[in-house]
C-alpha positions as CSV (number, residue, x, y, z in Angstrom):
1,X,-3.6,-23.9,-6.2
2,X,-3.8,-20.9,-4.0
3,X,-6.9,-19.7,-3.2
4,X,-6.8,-15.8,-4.1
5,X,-8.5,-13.4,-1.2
6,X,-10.8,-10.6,-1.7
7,X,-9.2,-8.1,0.2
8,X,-12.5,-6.2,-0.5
9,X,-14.2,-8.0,2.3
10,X,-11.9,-8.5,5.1
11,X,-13.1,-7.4,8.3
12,X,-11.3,-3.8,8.7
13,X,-12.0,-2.2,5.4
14,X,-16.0,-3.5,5.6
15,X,-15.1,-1.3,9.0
16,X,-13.7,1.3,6.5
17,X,-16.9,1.2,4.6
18,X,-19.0,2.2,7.3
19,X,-16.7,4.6,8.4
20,X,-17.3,6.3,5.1
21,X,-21.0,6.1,5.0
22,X,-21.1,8.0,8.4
23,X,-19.0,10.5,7.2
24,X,-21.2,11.3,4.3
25,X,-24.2,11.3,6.5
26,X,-22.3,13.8,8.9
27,X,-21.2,15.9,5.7
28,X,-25.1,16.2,4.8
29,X,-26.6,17.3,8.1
30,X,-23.4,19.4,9.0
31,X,-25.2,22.7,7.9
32,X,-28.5,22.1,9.6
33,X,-28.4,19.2,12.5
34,X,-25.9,19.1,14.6
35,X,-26.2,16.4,16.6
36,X,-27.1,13.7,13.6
37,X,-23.6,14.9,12.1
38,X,-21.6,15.5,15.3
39,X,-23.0,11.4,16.5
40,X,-22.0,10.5,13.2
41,X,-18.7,12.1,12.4
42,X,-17.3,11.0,16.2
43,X,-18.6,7.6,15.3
44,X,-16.8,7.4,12.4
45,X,-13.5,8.5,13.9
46,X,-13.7,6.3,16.7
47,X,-13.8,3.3,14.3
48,X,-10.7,4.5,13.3
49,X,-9.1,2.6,15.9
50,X,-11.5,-0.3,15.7
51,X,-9.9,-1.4,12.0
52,X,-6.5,-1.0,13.0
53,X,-7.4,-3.5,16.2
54,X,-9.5,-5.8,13.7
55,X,-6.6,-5.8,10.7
56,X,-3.8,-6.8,13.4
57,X,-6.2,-9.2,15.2
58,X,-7.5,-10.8,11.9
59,X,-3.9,-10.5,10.3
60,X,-5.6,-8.5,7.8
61,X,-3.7,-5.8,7.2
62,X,-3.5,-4.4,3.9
63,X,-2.1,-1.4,1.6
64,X,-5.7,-0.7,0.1
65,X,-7.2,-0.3,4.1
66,X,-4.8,1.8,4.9
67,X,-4.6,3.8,2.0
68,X,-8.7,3.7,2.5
69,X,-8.2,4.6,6.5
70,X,-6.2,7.8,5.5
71,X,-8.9,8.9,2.9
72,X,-11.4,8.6,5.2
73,X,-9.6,10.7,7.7
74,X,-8.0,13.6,5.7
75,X,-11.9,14.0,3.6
76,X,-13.4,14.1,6.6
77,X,-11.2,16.7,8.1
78,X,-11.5,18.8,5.1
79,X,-15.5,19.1,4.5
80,X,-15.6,19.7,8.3
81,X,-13.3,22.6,7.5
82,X,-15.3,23.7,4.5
83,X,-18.2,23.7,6.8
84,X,-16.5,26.2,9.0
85,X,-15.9,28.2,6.2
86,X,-19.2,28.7,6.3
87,X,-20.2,29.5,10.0
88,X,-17.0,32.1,10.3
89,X,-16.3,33.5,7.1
90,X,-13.7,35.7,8.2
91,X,-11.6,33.0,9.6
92,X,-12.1,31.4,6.2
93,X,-8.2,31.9,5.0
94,X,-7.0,30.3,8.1
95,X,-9.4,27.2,7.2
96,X,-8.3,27.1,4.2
97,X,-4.7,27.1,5.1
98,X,-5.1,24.0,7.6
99,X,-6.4,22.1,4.9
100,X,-3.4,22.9,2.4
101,X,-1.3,22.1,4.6
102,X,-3.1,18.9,5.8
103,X,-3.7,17.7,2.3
104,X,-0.4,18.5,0.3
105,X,1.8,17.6,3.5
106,X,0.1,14.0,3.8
107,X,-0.1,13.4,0.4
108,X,3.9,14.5,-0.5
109,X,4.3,12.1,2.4
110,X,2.4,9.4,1.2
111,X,4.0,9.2,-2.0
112,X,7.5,9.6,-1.0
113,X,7.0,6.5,2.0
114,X,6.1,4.2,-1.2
115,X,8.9,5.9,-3.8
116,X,11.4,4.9,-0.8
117,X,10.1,1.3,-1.1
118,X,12.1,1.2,-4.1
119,X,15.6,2.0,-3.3
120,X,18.0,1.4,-1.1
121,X,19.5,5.1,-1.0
122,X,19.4,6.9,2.4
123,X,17.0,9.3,3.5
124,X,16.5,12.0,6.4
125,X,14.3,9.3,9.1
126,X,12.7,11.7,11.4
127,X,12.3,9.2,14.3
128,X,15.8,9.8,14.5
129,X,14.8,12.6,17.0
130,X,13.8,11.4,20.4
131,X,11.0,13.7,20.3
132,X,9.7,12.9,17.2
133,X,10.5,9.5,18.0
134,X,7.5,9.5,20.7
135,X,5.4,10.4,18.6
136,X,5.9,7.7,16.1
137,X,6.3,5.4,18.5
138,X,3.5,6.2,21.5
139,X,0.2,5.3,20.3
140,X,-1.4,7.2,23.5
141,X,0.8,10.2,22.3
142,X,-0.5,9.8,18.7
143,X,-4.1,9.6,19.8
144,X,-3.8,12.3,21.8
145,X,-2.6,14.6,19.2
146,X,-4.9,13.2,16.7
147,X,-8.1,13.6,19.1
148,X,-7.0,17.3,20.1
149,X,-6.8,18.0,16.7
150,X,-9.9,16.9,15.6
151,X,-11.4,18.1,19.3
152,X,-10.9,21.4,18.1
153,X,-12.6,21.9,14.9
154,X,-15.4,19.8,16.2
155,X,-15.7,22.0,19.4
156,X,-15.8,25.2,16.6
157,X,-18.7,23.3,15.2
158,X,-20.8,22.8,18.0
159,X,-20.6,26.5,19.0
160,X,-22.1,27.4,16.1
161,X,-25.3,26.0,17.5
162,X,-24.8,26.1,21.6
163,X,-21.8,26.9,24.1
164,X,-22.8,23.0,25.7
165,X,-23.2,22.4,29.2
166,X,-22.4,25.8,31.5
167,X,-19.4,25.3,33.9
168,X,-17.9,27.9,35.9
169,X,-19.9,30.7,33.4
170,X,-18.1,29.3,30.3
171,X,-19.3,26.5,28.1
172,X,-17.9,23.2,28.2
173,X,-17.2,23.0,24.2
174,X,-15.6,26.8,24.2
175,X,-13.0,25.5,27.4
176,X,-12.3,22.6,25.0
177,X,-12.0,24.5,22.1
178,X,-9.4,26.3,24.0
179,X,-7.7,23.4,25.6
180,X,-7.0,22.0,22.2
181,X,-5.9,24.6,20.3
182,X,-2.3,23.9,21.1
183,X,-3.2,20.5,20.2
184,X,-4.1,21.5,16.6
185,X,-1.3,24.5,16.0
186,X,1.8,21.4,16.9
187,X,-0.1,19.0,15.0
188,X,0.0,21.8,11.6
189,X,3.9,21.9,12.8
190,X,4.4,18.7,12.5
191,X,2.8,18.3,9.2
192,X,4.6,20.9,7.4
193,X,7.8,19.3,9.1
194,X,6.7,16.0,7.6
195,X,6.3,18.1,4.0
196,X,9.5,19.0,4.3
197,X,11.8,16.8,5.1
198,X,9.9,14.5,2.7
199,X,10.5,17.5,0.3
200,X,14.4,17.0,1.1
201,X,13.9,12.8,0.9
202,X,11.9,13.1,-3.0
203,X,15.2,15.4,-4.2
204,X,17.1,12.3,-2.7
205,X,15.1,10.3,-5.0
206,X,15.5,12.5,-8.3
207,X,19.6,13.3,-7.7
208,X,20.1,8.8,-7.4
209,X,17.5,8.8,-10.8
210,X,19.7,11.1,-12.4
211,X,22.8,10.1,-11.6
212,X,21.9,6.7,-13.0
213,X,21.0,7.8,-16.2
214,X,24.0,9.7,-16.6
215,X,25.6,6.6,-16.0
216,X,23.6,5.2,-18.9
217,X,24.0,7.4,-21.3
């Protein structure tokens, strides 16, 4: 007999649990202490590539943990965003349009990745283009555009409550807030492209339903 595994308790999703109680401990203090939720939040996204290390090194990887890992990473984007609503108000509609875009793009993704599972019909594979190719494909160029990303709403948070260290009359965390806007604004890009094409790869899905149950009937 096989001896069934709780995939509950391997090693990188007890990683994502933690990652999860930070994040809700960031969300609380976000209004009034910045450094408990700042500590916390970079904490928690830093394990993010601790339970990708522990699931491959444990040969623990697992649908749920990732599944659990994106959670963990889109919610957490989006309360830091609703927290900016807050501080800048009348940047509020751009907020709120990086989260739409961040939410439906990733989750229209999501679903279509596991509807492709289940047919063999071809679809639009965006690593097709060397440049997007990199970016699948280079985990220092993923990280990079993952840390900018995040680099810049978390320097918009911080100067709510100080500039940060004073270099060259300018404050560390607005010169990073700048450097990584770029970051951010190709990251959006790629997002909506990923909305799309996966847009163009579900209607791939629905014409090879349809056309089967023609066929049956």
């Amino acid at each position: 007999m096989i001896e069934t595994e709780n995939i509950f308790l391997f090693v990188p999703n007890i990683i994502g649990y933690g990652r999860v109680i930070l994040a809700l401990i960031s969300f609380y203090f976000m209004p009034s202490n910045y450094i408990i939720a700042s500590s916390c939040y970079i904490i928690s996204a830093l394990l993010d590539a601790v339970d990708g290390h522990a699931a491959r090194y444990f040969n623990q990887s697992t649908k749920f943990g990732a599944i659990l890992d994106q959670l963990t990473d889109r919610v957490g984007t989006m309360c830091l965003l609703a927290t900016l609503c807050m501080f800048y108000p009348s940047y509020s509609f751009w907020f709120q349009l990086s989260m739409g875009i961040d939410i439906s793009c990733h989750w229209i993704y999501l679903h279509t990745t596991l509807l492709q599972g289940k047919t063999s019909h071809k679809f639009i594979d965006m690593s097709e283009n060397p440049i997007m190719r990199i970016y699948y494909t280079n985990r220092t160029v993923l990280f990079f555009m993952c840390a900018g990303n995040e680099m810049f709403y978390a320097t918009l948070y911080l100067l709510n409550f100080t500039e940060g260290p004073i270099m060259a009359g300018i404050g560390m965390y607005r010169i990073l807030m700048y450097l990584s806007a770029p970051v951010a604004i190709v990251k959006s890009a790629i997002s909506i492209l990923h909305g799309y094409v996966s847009c163009i790869n579900m209607s791939i899905i629905d014409q090879k339903e349809r056309q089967e149950h023609l066929k049956a009937n």
